[in-house]
C-alpha beads as a LAMMPS data file, in Angstrom:
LAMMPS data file: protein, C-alpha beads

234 atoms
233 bonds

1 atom types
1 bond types

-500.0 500.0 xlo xhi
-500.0 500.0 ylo yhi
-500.0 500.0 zlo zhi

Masses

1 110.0

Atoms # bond

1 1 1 -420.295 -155.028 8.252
2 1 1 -423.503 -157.203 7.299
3 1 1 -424.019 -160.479 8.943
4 1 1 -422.813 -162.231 6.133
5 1 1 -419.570 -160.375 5.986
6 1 1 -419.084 -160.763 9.725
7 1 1 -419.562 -164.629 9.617
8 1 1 -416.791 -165.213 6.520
9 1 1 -414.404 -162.748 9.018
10 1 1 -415.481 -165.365 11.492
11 1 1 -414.468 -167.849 9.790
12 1 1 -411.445 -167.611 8.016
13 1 1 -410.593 -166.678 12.196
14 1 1 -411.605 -170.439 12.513
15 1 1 -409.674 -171.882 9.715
16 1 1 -406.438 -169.305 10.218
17 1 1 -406.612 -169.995 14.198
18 1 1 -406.911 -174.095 13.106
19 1 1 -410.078 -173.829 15.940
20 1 1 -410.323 -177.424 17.329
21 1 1 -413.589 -178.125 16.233
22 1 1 -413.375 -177.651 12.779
23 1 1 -409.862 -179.031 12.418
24 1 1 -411.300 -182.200 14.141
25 1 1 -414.200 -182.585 11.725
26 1 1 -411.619 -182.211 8.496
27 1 1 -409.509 -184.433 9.936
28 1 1 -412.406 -186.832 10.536
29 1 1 -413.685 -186.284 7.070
30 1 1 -410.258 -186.874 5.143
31 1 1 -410.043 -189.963 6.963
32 1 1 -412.936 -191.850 6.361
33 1 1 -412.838 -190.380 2.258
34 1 1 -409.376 -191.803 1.941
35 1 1 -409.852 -194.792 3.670
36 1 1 -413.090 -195.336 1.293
37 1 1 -410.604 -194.528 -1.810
38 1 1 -408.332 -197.446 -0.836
39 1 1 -410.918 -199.279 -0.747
40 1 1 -412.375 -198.590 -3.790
41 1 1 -409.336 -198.641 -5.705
42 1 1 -408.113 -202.013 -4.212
43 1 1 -411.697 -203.307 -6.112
44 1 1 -412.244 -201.127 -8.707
45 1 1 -408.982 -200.682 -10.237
46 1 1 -408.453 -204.345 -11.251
47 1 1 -411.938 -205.047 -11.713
48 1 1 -411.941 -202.477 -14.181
49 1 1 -408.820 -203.734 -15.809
50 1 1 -410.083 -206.943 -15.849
51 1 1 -413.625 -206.197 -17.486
52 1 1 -411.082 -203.651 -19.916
53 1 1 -408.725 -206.838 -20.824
54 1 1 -411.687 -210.165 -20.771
55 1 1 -413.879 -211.599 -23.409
56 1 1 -416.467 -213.197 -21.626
57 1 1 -419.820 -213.717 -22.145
58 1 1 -421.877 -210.836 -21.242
59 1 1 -419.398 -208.778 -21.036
60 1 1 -421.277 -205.475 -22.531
61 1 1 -424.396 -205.777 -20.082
62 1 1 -421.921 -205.844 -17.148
63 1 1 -420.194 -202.692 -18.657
64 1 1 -423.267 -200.947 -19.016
65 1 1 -424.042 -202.325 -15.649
66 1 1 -421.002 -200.368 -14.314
67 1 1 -421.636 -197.383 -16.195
68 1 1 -425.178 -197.220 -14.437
69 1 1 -424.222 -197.978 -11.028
70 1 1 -421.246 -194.616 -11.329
71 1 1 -424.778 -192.585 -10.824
72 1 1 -425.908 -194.681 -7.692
73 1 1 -428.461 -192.526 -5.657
74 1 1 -426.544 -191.525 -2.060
75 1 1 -429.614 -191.814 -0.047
76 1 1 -430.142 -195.198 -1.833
77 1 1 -427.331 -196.750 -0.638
78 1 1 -427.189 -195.644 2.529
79 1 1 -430.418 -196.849 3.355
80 1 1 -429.184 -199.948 2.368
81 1 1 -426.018 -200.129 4.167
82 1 1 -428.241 -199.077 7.343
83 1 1 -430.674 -202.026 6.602
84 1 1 -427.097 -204.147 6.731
85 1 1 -426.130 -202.831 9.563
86 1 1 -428.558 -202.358 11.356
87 1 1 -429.784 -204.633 14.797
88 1 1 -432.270 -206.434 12.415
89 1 1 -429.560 -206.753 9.339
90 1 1 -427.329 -209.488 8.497
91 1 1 -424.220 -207.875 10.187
92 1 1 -425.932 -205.828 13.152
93 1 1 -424.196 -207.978 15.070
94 1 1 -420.839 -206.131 14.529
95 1 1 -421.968 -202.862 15.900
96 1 1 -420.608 -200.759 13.121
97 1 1 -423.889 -198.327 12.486
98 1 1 -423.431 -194.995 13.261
99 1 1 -419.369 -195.287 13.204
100 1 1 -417.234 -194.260 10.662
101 1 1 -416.646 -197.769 9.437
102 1 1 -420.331 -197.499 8.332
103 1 1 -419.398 -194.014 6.709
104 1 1 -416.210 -195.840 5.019
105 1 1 -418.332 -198.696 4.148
106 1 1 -420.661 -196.519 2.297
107 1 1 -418.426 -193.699 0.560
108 1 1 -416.351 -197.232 -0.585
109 1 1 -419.546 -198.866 -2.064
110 1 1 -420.328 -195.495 -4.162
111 1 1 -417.058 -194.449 -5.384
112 1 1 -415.791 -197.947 -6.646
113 1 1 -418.416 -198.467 -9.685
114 1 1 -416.997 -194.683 -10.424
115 1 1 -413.134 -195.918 -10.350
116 1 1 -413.965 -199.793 -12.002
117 1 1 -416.090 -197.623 -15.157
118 1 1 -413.366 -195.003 -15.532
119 1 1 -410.153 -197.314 -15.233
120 1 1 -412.087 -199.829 -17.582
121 1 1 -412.284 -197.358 -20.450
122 1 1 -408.961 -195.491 -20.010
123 1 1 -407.301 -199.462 -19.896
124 1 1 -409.378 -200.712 -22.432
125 1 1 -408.205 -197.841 -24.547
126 1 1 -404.757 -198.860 -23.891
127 1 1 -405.249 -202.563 -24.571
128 1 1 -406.169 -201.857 -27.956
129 1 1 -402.704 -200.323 -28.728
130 1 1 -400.430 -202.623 -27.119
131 1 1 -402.993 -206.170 -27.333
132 1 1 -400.788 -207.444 -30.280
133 1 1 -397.426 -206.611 -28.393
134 1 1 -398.236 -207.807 -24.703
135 1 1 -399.624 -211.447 -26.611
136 1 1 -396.377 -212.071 -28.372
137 1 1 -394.923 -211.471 -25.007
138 1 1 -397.076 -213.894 -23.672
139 1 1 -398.784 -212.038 -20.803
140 1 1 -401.673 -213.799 -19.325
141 1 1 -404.894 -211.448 -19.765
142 1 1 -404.712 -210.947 -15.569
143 1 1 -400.801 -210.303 -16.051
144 1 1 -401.790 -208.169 -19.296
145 1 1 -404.331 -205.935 -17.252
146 1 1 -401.820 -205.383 -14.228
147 1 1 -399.173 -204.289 -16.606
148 1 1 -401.559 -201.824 -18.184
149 1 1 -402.475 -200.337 -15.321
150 1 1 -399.286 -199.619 -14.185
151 1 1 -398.761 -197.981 -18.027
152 1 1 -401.806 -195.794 -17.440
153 1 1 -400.849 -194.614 -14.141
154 1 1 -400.736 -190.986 -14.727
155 1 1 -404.429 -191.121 -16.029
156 1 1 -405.414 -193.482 -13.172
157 1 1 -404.460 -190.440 -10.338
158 1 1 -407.050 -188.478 -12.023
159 1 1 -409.773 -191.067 -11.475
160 1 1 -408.634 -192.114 -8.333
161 1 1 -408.633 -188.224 -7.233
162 1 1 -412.033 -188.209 -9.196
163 1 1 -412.833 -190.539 -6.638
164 1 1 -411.653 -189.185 -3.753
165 1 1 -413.593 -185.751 -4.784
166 1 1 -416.617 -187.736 -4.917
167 1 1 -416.558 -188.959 -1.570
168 1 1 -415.412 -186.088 0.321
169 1 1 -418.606 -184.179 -0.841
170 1 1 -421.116 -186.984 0.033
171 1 1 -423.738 -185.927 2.586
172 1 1 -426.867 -188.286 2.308
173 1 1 -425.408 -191.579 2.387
174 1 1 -423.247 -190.770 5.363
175 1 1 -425.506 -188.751 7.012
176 1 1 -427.879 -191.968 7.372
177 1 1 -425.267 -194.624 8.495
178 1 1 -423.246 -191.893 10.416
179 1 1 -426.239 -190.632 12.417
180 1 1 -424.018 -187.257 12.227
181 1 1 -422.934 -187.768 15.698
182 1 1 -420.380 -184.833 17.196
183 1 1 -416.710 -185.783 17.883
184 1 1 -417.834 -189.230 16.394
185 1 1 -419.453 -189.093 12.676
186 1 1 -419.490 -185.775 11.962
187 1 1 -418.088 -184.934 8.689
188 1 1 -417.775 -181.193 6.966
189 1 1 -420.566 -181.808 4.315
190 1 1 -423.112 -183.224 7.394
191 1 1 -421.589 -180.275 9.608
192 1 1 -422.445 -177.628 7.411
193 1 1 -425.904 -179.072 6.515
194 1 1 -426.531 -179.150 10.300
195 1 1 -424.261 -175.776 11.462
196 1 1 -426.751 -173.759 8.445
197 1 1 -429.757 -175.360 9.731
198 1 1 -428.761 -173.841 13.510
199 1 1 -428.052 -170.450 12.029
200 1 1 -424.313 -171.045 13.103
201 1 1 -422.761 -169.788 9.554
202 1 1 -419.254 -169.308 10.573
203 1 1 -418.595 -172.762 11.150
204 1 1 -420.432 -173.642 8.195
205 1 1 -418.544 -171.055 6.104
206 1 1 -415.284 -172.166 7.219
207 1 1 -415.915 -175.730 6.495
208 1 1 -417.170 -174.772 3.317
209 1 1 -413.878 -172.525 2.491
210 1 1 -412.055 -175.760 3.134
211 1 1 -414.100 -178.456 1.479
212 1 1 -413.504 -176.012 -1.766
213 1 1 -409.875 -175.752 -1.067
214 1 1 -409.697 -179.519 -1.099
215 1 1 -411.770 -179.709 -4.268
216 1 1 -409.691 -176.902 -6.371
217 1 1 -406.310 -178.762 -4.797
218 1 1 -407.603 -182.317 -6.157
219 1 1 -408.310 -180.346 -9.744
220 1 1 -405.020 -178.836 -9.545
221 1 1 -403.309 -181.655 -8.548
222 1 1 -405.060 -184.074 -11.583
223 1 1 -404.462 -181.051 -13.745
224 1 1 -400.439 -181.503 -12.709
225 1 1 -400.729 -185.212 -13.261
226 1 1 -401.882 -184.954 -16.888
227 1 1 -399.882 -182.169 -18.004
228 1 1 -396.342 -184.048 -16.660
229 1 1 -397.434 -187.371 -18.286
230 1 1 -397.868 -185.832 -21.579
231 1 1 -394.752 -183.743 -21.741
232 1 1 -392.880 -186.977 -20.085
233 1 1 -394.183 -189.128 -22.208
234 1 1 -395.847 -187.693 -25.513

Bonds

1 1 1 2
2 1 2 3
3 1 3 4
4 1 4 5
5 1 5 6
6 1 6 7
7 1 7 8
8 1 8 9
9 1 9 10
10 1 10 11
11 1 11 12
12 1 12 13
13 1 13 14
14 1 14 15
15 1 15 16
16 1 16 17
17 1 17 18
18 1 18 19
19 1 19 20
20 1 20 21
21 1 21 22
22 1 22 23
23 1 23 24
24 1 24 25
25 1 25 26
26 1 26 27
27 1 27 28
28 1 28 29
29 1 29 30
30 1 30 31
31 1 31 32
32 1 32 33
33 1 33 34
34 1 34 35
35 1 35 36
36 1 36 37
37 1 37 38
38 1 38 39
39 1 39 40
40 1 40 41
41 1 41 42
42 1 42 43
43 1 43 44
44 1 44 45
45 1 45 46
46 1 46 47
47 1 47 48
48 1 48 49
49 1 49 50
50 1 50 51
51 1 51 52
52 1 52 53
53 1 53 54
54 1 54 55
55 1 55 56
56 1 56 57
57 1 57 58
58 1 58 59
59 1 59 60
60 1 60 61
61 1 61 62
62 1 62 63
63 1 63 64
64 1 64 65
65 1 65 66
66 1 66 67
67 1 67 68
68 1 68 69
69 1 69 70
70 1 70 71
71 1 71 72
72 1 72 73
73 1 73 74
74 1 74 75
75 1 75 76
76 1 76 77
77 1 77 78
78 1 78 79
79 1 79 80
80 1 80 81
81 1 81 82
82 1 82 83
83 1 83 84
84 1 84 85
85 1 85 86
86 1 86 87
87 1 87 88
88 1 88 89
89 1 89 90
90 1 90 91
91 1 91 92
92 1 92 93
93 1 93 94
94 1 94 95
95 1 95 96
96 1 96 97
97 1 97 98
98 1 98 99
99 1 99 100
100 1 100 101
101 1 101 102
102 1 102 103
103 1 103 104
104 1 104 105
105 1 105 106
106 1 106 107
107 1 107 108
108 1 108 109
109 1 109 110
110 1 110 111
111 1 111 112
112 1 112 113
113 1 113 114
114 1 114 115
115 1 115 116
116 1 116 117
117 1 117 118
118 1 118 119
119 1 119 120
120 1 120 121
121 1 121 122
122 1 122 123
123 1 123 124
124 1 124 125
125 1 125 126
126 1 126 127
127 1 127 128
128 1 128 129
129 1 129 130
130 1 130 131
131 1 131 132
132 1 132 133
133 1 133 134
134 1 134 135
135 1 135 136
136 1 136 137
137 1 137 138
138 1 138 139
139 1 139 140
140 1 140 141
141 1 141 142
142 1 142 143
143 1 143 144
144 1 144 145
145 1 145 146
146 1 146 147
147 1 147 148
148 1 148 149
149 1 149 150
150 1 150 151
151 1 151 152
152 1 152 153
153 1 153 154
154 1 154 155
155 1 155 156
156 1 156 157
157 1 157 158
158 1 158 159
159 1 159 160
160 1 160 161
161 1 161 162
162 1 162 163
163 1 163 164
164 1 164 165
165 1 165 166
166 1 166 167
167 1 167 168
168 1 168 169
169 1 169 170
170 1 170 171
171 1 171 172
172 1 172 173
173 1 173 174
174 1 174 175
175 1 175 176
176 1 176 177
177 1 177 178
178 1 178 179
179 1 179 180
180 1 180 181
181 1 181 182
182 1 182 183
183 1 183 184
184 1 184 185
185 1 185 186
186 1 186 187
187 1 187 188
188 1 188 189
189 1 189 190
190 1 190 191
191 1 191 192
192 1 192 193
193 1 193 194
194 1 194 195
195 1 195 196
196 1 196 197
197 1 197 198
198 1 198 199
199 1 199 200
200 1 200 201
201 1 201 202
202 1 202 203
203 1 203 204
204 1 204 205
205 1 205 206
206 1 206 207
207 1 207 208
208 1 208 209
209 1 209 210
210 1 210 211
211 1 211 212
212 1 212 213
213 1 213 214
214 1 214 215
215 1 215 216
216 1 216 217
217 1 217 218
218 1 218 219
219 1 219 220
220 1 220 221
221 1 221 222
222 1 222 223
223 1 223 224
224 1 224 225
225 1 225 226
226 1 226 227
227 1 227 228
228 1 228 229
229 1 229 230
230 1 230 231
231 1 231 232
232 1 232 233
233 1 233 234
């Protein structure tokens, strides 16, 4: 067996014997991704639905605002989450650099132009159809966007687990406000960049096996989503 062959081996022994170290660096990883998706949605979701619902003045340069910040360079801002952070920053103060608060921090700030862009659209969308019917009800536009995002639900998992995706396979920005520290920052995309920099490919293999079963599960899943909102509801 080639070396390649005998590291995969090795490593679906890791991920089938749930070895300690990796399982603590998924773990670790799922964590701070979630905890940046709560985040994000918490701001994004009704800041999108707000933008979707509102006729404000300049309204279209903050949409095309939004739409440019979904493509916000990693490295970017995680050097400037760092400079926050940082002894010399604003908030150095609070110790959080090289923590996975800074990692949450970051992932958060990166993922919620991505959720605010795509709920906007998929609410404005809705808004259109049911504007006339919601006003005769008398909904207030913040009541109007709350109820359409609870109609659009179904399409909202998708971007939410668009989201999600997005964060779980960020490296840069993490890796600068993380420090990739072991047993304390290090995630699976930082761990594999570092384990295939030492040579150690099993490790990196079997975090790699996992980040794409999390990846194909998050498709699957979305792909679920849609297909039982259509059928359920047309």
């Amino acid at each position: 067996m080639n070396s390649v062959g005998a590291a995969a081996a090795q490593a679906l022994q890791l991920i089938v014997g749930a070895d300690p170290k990796l399982v603590a660096i998924v773990l670790l990883s799922l964590k701070v991704s979630l905890s940046a998706v709560v985040i994000a949605c918490m701001v994004g979701l009704p800041l999108g639905a707000t933008i979707a619902v509102g006729r404000f003045s300049g309204r279209n340069p903050v949409i095309v605002l939004l739409n440019a910040l979904m493509g916000l360079p990693p490295v970017v801002v995680g050097l400037a989450v760092y400079l926050l952070l940082s002894r010399a920053g604003p908030l150095g103060g609070m110790g959080l650099l090289f923590t996975p608060t800074a990692m949450v921090i970051a992932q958060a700030i990166l993922i919620t132009p991505i959720i605010a862009a795509l709920s906007r659209q998929v609410v404005e969308d809705a808004w259109v159809e049911y504007r006339e019917q919601l006003r005769s009800l008398g909904e207030t536009k913040f009541g109007a966007a709350m109820t359409l995002l609870w109609d659009v639900r179904y399409s909202l998992v998708t971007i939410v687990l668009a989201g999600f995706g997005r964060a779980a396979a960020e490296v840069g920005a993490v890796m600068i406000v993380g420090g990739n520290i072991d047993g304390v920052t290090r995630v699976m995309t930082t761990a594999i960049a570092l384990e295939t920099s030492k040579g150690d490919l099993p490790l990196a293999l079997g975090l790699g096996l996992v980040l794409l079963a999390i990846v194909l599960a998050l498709n699957a899943t979305a792909y679920v989503v849609k297909e039982t909102a259509q059928r359920r509801y047309g």
